[in-house]
C-alpha positions, 0 to 999 in steps of 0.5 A: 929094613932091607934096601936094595940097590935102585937098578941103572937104567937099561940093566935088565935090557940083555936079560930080556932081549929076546922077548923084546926081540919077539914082541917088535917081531911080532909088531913088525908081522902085522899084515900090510893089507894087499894093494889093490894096484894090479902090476903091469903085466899081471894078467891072469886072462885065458884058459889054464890047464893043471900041470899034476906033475908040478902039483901037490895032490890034495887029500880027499874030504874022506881022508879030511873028514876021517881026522875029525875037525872041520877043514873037510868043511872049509876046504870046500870053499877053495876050488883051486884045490881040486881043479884040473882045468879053469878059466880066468877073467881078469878085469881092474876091479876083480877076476872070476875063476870058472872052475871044472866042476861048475864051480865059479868064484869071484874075487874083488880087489880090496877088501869084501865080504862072502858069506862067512869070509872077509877076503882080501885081495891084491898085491904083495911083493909082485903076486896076488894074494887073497887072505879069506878070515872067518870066525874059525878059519883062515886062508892064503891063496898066493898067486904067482905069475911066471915072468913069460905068463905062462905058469901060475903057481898058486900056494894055498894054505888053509887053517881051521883050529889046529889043523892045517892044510898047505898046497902047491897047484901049478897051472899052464896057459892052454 
């Protein structure tokens, strides 16, 4: 019979590493759930124009729809992506977004319920983000507040199965 040697503890520690490393990274990445708590001085109010230098065009839903997959589909739910102009009433429960093209959203803080979304909504680190999950998407809106209040950059970045979409749009007060 062969015996091996018992291991000392803690020796297979450095062979390991980096897996461990991994896995309390990953832990660590857990999603702290937006607060609800709106930062003094956080006021998205008023009329805002879209600033087209300083923003990314999005591709339109024919291009979308010719990579084949459904982010043509999801995209559709997010009309920030396509907006030239839109309106915001800001109150402490939630916004509503008035859109350009008829469209109007409204985002409560905390989490709810939309259709096929669970949406998140408040603060991290300073700016609103809005985290959308449905069964086969998901989406971050993070919108960030100039300290004058008079720029809104609003990072959109929508996934469905394997395919991504991340955008930039900047918007000026009017």
């Amino acid at each position: 019979m062969i015996r091996s040697a018992p291991i000392p503890p803690f020796e297979w520690l450095p062979r390991h590493a980096a897996w461990i490393l991994a896995l309390l990274l990953l832990a660590g990445c857990r999603a702290t759930p937006p607060s609800p708590q709106i930062p003094v001085g956080f006021d998205l109010s008023g009329a805002w124009r879209l600033v087209a230098a300083e923003s990314d065009t999005p591709p339109t839903i024919h291009v979308l729809r010719a990579r084949g997959g459904m982010l043509h589909l999801v995209v559709q739910d997010f009309p920030i992506l396509r907006a030239q102009r839109m309106i915001i009433e800001q109150d402490r429960e939630s916004m509503g977004l008035s859109f350009d093209g008829g469209e109007y959203r409204d985002v409560s803080w905390g989490t709810r319920k939309r259709g096929l979304w669970e949406i998140q909504a408040g603060w991290l680190e300073g700016d609103l983000v809005v985290l959308s999950r449905a069964s086969d998407a998901d989406a971050r809106e993070t919108f960030r507040l100039a300290p004058d209040g008079q720029r809104l950059v609003v990072r959109v970045d929508v996934r469905s199965g394997s395919e991504r979409l991340a955008l930039t749009r900047t918007f000026a007060r009017d």
